[in-house]
C-alpha positions as CSV (number, residue, x, y, z in Angstrom):
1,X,26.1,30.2,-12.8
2,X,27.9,28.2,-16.0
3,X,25.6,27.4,-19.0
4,X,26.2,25.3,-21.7
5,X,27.4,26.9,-24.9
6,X,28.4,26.3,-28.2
7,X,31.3,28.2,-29.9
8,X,32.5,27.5,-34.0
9,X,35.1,28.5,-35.6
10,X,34.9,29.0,-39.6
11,X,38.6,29.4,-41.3
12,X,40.5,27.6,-44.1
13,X,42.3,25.3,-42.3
14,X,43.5,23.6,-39.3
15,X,47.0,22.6,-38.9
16,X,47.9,20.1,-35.7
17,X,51.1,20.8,-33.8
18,X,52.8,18.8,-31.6
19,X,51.8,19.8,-27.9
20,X,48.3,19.1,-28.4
21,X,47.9,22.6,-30.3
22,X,45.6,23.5,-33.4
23,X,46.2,26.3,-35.8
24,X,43.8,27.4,-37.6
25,X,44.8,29.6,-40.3
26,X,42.4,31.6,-42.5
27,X,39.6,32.5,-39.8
28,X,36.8,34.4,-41.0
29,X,34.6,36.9,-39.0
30,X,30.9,37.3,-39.4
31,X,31.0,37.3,-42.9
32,X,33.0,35.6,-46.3
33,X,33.2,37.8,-49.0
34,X,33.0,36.3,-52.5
35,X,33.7,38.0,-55.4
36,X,31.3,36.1,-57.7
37,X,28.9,33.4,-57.7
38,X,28.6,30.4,-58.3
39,X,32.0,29.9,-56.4
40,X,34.0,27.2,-54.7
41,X,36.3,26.9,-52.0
42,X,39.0,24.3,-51.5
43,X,38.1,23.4,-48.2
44,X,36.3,25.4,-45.8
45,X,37.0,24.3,-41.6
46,X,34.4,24.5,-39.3
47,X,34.9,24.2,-35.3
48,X,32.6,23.5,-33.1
49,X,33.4,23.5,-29.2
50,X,30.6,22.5,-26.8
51,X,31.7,23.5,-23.4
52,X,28.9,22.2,-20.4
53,X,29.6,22.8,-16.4
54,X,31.0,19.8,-14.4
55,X,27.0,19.2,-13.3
56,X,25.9,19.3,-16.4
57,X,27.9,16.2,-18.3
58,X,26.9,15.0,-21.3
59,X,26.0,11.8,-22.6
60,X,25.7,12.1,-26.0
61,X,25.0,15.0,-28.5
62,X,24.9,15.8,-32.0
63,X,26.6,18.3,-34.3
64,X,24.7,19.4,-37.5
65,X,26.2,21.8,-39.6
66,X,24.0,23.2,-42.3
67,X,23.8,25.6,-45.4
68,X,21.0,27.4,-45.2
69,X,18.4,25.0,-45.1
70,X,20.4,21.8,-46.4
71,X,21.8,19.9,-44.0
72,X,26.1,19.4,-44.7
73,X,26.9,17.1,-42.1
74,X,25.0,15.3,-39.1
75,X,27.2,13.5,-36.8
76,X,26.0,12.0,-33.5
77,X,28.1,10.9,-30.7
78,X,26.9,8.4,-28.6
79,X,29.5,7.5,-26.4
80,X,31.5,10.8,-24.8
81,X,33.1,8.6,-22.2
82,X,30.5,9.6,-19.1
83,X,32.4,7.7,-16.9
84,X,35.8,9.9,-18.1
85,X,34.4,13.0,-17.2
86,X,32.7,11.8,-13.8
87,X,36.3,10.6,-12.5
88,X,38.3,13.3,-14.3
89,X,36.0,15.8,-12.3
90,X,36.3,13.6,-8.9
91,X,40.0,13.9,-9.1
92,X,40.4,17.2,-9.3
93,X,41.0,17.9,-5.6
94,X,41.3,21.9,-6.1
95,X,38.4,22.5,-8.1
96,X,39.9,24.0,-10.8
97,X,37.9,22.2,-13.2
98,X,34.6,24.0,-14.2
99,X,33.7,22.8,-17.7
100,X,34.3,20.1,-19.8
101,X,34.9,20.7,-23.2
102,X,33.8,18.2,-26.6
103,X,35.8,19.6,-30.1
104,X,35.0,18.4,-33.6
105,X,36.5,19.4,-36.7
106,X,35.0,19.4,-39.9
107,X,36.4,19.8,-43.5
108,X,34.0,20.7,-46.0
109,X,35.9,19.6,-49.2
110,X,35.3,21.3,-51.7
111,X,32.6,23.5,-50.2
112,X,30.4,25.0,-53.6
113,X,28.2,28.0,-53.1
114,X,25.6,29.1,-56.2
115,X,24.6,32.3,-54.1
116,X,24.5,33.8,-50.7
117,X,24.0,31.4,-48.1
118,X,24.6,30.9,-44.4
119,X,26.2,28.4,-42.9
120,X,25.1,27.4,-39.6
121,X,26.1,24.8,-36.6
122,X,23.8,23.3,-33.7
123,X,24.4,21.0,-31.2
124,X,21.4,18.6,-30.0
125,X,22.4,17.5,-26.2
126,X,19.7,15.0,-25.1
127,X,16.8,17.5,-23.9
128,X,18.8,20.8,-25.4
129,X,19.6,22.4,-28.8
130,X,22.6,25.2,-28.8
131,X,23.0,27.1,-31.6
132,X,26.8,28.3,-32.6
133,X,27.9,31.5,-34.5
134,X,27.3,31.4,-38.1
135,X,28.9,32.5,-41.2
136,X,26.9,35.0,-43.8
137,X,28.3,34.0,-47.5
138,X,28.5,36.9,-49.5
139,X,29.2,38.9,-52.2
140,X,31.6,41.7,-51.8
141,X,35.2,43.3,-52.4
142,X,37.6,40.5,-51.4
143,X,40.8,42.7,-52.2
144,X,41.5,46.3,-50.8
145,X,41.0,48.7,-53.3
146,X,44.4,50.8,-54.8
147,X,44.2,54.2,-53.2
């Protein structure tokens, strides 16, 4: 059985491309290494993908992306087009369709950090909370070392 999940990216950009493609160049693992601190990025990209099985549809949710315990960015969508995804879903004559998938990207520009921190994305879907990946800032070896 499908369960709705929540899956972020963190990397320094995205790049659109025609096809309906995204690039996203820069992507960082489990952890960003900084050198020193206080520090500032240019612009760091965050992600997030909520995916939810075709019985599941969603009304309306909301993204909040935080550092630590500051919130970044709180964006609610109201409106994810119900009636889209009911009629995308009743056309689909194969089944082939098993989720349905919501994408926002978000530039944090610049993005300052005075220590170690982690960033950290949920999702509030009417009744549910779905917490994403996040990202540990901090400090380390950001080059290879000569050998």
């Amino acid at each position: 059985m499908l369960s709705r999940y929540l899956h972020v990216i963190y990397c320094d950009d995205v790049r659109y491309e025609l096809g309906n493609k995204e690039s996203y160049m820069g992507v960082y693992g489990p952890d960003l290494l900084m050198s020193e601190f206080p520090s500032t990025l240019p612009k760091l990209c965050v992600v997030a993908t909520i995916s939810t099985p075709i019985d599941q549809l969603i009304k309306s949710f909301t993204l909040i992306i935080s550092k630590d315990d500051e919130v970044l960015a709180e964006t609610p969508i109201e409106d994810t087009n119900f009636e889209l995804q009911s009629s995308l879903i009743n056309h689909d004559k194969n089944h082939a369709t098993k989720l349905i998938q919501f994408r926002g990207v978000f530039q944090l520009v610049p993005f300052p950090m005075d220590k170690e921190c982690v960033l950290k994305v949920k999702a509030k879907i009417e009744d549910d909370e779905l917490i994403g990946p996040s990202l540990r800032i901090i400090s380390g070896q950001t080059k290879p070392e000569n050998t």
